[in-house]
C-alpha positions as CSV (number, residue, x, y, z in Angstrom):
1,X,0.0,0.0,0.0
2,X,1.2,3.6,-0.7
3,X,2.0,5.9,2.0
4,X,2.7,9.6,2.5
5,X,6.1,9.2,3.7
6,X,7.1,7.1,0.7
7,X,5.5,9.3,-2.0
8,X,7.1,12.5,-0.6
9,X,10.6,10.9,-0.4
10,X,10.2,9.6,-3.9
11,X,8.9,13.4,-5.0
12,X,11.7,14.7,-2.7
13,X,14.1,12.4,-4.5
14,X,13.1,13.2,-8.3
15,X,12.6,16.9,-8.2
16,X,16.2,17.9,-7.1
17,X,16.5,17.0,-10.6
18,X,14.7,19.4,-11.9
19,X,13.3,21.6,-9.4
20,X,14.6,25.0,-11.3
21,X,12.3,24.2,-14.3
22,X,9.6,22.6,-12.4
23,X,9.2,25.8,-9.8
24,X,8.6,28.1,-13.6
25,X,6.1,25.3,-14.5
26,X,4.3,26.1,-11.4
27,X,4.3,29.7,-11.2
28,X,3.3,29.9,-14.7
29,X,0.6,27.8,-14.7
30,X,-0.5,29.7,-11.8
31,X,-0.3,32.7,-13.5
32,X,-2.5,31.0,-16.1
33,X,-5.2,30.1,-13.7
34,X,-4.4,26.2,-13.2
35,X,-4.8,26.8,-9.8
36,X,-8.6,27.7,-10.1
37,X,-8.4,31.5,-9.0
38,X,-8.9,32.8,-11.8
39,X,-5.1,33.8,-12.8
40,X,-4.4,35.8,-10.0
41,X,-7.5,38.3,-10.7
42,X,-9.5,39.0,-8.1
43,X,-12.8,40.9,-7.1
44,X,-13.5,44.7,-6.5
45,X,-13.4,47.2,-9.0
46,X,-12.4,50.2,-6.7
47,X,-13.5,52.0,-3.5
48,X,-16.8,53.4,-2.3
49,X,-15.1,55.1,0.7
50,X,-15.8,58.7,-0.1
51,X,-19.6,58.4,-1.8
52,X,-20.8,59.5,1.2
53,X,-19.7,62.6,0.8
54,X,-20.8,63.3,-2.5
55,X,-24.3,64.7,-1.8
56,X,-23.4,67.3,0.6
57,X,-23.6,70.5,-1.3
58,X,-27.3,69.4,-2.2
59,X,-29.3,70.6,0.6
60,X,-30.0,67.4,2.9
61,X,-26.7,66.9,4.7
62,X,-24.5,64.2,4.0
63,X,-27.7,61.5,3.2
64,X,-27.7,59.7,0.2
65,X,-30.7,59.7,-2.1
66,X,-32.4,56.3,-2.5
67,X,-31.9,56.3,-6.4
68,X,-28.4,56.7,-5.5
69,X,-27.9,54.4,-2.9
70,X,-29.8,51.8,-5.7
71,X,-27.4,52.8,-8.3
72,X,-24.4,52.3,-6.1
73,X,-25.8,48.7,-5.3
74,X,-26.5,48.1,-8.9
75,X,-23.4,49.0,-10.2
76,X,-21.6,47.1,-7.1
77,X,-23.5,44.0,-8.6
78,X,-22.5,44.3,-12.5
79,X,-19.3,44.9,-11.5
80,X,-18.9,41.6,-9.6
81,X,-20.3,39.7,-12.1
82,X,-18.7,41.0,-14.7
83,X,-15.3,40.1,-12.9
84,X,-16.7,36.7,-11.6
85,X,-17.5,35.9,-15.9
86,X,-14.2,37.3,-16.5
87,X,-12.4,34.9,-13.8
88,X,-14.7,31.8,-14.9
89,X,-13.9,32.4,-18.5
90,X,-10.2,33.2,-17.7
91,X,-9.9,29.5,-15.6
92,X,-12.1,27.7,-18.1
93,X,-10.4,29.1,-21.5
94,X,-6.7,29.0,-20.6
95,X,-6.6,27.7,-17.2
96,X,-8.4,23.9,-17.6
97,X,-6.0,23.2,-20.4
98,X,-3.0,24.8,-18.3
99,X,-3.8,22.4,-15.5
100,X,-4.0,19.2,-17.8
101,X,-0.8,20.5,-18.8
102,X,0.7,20.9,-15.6
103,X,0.0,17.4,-14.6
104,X,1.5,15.8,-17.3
105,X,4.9,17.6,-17.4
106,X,5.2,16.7,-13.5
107,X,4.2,13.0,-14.3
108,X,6.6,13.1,-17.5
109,X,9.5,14.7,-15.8
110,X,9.1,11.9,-12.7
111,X,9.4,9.2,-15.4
112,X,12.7,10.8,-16.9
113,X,11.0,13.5,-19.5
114,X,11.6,17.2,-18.5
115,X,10.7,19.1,-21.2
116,X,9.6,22.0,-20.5
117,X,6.9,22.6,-23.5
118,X,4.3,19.3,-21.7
119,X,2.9,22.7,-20.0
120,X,1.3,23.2,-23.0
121,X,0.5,20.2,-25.0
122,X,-3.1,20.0,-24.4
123,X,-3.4,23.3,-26.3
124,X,-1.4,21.6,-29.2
125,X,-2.7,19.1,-31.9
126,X,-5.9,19.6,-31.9
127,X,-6.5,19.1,-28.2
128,X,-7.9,22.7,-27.0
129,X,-11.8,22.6,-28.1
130,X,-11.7,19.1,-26.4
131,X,-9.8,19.9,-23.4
132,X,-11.5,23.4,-23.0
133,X,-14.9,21.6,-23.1
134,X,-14.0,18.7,-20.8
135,X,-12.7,20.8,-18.4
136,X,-16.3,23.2,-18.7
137,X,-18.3,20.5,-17.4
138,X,-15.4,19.4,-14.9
139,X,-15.2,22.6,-13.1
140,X,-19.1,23.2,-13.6
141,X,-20.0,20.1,-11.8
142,X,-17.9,20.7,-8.7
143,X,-19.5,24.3,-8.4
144,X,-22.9,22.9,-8.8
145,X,-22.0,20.5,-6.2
146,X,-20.2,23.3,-4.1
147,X,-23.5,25.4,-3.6
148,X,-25.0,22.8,-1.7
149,X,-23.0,24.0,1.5
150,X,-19.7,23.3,0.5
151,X,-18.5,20.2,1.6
152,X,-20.4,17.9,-1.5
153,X,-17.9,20.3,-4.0
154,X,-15.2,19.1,-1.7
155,X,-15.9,15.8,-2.3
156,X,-16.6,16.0,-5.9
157,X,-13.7,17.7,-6.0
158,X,-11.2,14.7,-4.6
159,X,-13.6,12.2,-6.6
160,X,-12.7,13.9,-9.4
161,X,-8.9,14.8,-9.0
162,X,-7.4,12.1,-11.1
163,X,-9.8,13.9,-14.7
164,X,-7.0,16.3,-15.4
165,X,-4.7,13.7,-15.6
166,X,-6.4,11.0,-17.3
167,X,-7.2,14.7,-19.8
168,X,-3.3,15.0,-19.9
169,X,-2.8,11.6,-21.3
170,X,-5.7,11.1,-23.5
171,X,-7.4,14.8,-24.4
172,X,-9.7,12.5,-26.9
173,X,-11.2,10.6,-23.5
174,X,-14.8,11.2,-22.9
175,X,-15.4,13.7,-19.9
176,X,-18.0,11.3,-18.5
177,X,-15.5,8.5,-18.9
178,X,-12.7,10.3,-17.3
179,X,-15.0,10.9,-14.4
180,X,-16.1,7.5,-13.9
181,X,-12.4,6.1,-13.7
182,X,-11.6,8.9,-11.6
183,X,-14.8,8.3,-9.3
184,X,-14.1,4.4,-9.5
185,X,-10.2,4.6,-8.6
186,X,-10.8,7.2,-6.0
187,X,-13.4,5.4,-3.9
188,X,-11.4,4.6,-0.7
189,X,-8.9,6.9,-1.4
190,X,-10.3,10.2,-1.1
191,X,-9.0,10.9,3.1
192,X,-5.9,9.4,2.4
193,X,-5.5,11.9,-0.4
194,X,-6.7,15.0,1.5
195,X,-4.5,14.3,4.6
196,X,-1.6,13.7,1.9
197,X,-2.3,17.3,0.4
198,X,-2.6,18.5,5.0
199,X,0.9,17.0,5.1
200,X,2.4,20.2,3.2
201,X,0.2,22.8,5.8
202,X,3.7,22.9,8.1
203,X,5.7,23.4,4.7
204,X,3.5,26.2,3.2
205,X,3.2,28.0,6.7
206,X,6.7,28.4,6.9
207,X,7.1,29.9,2.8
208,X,3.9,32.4,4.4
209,X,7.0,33.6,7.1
210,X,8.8,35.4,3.9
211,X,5.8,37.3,3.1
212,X,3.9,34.3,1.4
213,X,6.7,34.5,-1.3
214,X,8.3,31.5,0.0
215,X,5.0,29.7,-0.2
216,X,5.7,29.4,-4.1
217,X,8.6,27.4,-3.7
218,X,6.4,24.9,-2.5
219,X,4.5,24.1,-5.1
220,X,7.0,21.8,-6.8
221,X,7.0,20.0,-4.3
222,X,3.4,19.2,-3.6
223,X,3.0,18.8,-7.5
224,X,6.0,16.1,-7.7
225,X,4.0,14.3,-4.5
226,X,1.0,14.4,-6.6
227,X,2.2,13.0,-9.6
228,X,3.5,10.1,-7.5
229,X,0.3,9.6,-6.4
230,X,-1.2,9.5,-9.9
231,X,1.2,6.9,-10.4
232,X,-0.1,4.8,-8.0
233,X,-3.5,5.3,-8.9
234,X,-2.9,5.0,-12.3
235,X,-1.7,1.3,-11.1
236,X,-4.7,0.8,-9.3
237,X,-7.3,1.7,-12.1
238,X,-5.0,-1.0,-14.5
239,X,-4.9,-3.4,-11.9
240,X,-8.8,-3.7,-10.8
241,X,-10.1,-3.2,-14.7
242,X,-11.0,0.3,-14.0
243,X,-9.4,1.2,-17.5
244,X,-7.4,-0.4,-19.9
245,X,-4.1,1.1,-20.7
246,X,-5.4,2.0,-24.4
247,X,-8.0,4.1,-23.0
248,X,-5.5,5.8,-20.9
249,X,-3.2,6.8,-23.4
250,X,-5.4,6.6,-26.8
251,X,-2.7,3.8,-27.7
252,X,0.4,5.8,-28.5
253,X,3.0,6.8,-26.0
254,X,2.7,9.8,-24.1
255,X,5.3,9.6,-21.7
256,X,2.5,8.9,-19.1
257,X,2.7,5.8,-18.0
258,X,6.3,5.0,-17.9
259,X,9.0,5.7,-21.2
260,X,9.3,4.0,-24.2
261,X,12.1,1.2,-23.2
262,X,13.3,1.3,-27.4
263,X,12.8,4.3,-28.5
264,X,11.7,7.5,-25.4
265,X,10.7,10.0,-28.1
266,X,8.5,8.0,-30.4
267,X,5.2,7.9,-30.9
268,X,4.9,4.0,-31.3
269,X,2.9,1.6,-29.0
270,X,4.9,0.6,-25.7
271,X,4.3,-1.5,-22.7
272,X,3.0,-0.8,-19.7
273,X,4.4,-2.7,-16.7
274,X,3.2,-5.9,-15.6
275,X,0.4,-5.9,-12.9
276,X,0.0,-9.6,-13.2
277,X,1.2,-10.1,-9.6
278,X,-1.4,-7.9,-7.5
279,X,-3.2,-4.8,-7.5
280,X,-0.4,-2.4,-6.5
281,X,3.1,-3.5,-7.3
282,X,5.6,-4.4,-9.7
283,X,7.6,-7.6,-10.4
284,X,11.0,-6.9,-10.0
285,X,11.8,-8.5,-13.4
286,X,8.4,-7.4,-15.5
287,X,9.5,-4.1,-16.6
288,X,12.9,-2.7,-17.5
289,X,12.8,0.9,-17.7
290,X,16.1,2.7,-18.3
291,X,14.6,5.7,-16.1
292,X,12.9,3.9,-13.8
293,X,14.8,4.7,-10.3
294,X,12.6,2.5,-8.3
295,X,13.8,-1.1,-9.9
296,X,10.4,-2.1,-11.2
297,X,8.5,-1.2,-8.0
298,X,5.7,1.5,-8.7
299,X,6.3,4.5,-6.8
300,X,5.0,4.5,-3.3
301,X,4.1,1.4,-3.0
302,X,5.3,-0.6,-0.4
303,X,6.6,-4.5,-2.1
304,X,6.0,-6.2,1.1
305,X,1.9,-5.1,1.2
306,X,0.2,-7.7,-1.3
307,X,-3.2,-5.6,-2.2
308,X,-6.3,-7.3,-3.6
309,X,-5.4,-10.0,-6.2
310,X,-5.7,-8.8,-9.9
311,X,-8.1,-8.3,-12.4
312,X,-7.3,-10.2,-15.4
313,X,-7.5,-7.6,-17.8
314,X,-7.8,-9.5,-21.1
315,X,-11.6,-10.6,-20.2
316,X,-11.7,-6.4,-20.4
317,X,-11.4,-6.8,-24.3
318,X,-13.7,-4.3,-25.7
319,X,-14.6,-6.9,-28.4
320,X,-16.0,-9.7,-26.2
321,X,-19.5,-10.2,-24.8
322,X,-18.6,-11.1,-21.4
323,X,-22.1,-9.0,-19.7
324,X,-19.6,-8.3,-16.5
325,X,-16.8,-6.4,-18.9
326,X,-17.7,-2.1,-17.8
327,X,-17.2,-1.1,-20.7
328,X,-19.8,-3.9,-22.6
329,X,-22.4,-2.1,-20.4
């Protein structure tokens, strides 16, 4: 079974590779709205702090005239929606791919590809419209949920974490797909996941000491931690039938799920490691991967845990008619 401890250290481990380049993948996605808010923008539009005064000269004091007082409201109200369409347009046009984007280049630099340019791959080829809409109804269902006091958009929100990265490896996956692996995968690991992400609290409050600057230099390293885990659930979903490693990566490498062993840069077929032994690890010998640092072992994964024994993932062959295959249903 993974733990926090072993995901961190494996994070810890990889990024001083390539921390430099993976802290300006962070702040620029940032800056791009990956993180949600919006690209940085925030509410207001300017300051009301002298409108009382602007009726004195008219005979009545320093009140304020009901028309005005409805026009200041009014006007409060336009301009908050205007900058709340602004922000939701902002995070849905530019920041939902951004965020796809982010996740893959931390998952591809873990597995040995650091380019720099994975940032921005789901605007490339043809993937924006389909990103950009995937990610509509992504975000739009959390904040649907999120009006119901909160805490069911929290949930939806850790149900749904692994969509941007199941987006990042196969833009042409359907959203409703993407959300049923995500929701399937993440059942039982949705607290372990949230007190993984409360781990990094004592690590951001101290970046908040250097006036909230040093809070960026954290980021790597909470990204790196999450694409470990993504690794390990990206095991899981293989292991237990929740997808089948075509679906994942549209059957061409993506630099994903581990690098091509022949050939890193093509964009050939390649194999996935071998979960034939359980639902979590790797056989030492199944998978020789010249950047694999963890000698066939998926990352935080403990060898000495057996998990759940296997699905066998060839009765998961899209073309049979077994009525318990998912994806015959």
């Amino acid at each position: 079974m993974w733990t926090r401890s072993l995901l961190k250290k494996n994070a810890w481990d990889n990024l001083k590779g390539y921390y430099w380049p993976a802290l300006g993948v962070s702040v620029l996605a940032g800056v791009m709205g990956a993180n949600g808010g919006g690209g940085g923008f925030s509410g207001g539009g300017g300051s009301y702090n002298n409108l009382t005064n602007s009726g004195s000269s008219s005979g009545s004091g320093s009140d304020i005239a009901p028309e005005v007082l409805i026009g200041i409201v009014i006007a409060a109200i336009v301009i908050f929606l205007v900058v709340m369409a602004f922000s939701l347009a902002w995070v849905v046009l530019l920041g939902g791919p951004t965020l796809c984007g982010r996740c893959k280049y931390f998952v591809t630099a873990r597995n040995g590809d650091q380019n720099f340019s994975h940032l921005f791959d789901n605007f490339k080829n043809g993937n924006y419209s389909k990103t950009t809409k995937a990610m509509f109804y992504y975000y739009g269902e959390i904040w649907l949920w999120s009006l119901l006091f909160i805490i069911p958009g929290v949930i939806k929100t850790y149900e749904y974490a692994l969509v941007p990265y199941l987006l990042a490896e196969n833009p042409d996956l359907d959203i409703k797909r993407a959300k049923a692996i995500s929701r399937q995968t993440m059942d039982g690991e949705k607290i372990n996941y949230w007190v993984l992400q409360l781990s990094f609290i004592g690590w951001y409050l101290l970046g908040a000491l250097a006036c909230g600057i040093g809070t960026v230099f954290v980021q790597p390293y909470q990204f790196a931690t999450d694409a470990e885990f993504y690794m390990c659930m990206r095991a899981k979903m293989l292991s237990f039938g929740y997808a089948t490693e075509d679906e994942l990566t549209g059957g061409f490498y993506n630099g994903m799920g581990g690098s091509n062993p022949t050939n890193p840069g093509s964009s050939s077929r390649y194999n996935e490691p071998d979960f034939s032994s359980n639902a979590y690890n790797v056989p030492n010998n199944a998978y020789q991967n010249p950047n694999d640092q963890y000698g066939g072992i998926m990352p935080g994964v403990d060898a000495n845990q057996p998990e759940t024994p296997h699905v066998d993932l060839n009765k998961y062959n899209n073309n049979n008619n077994d009525p318990n295959n998912p994806y015959n249903q």
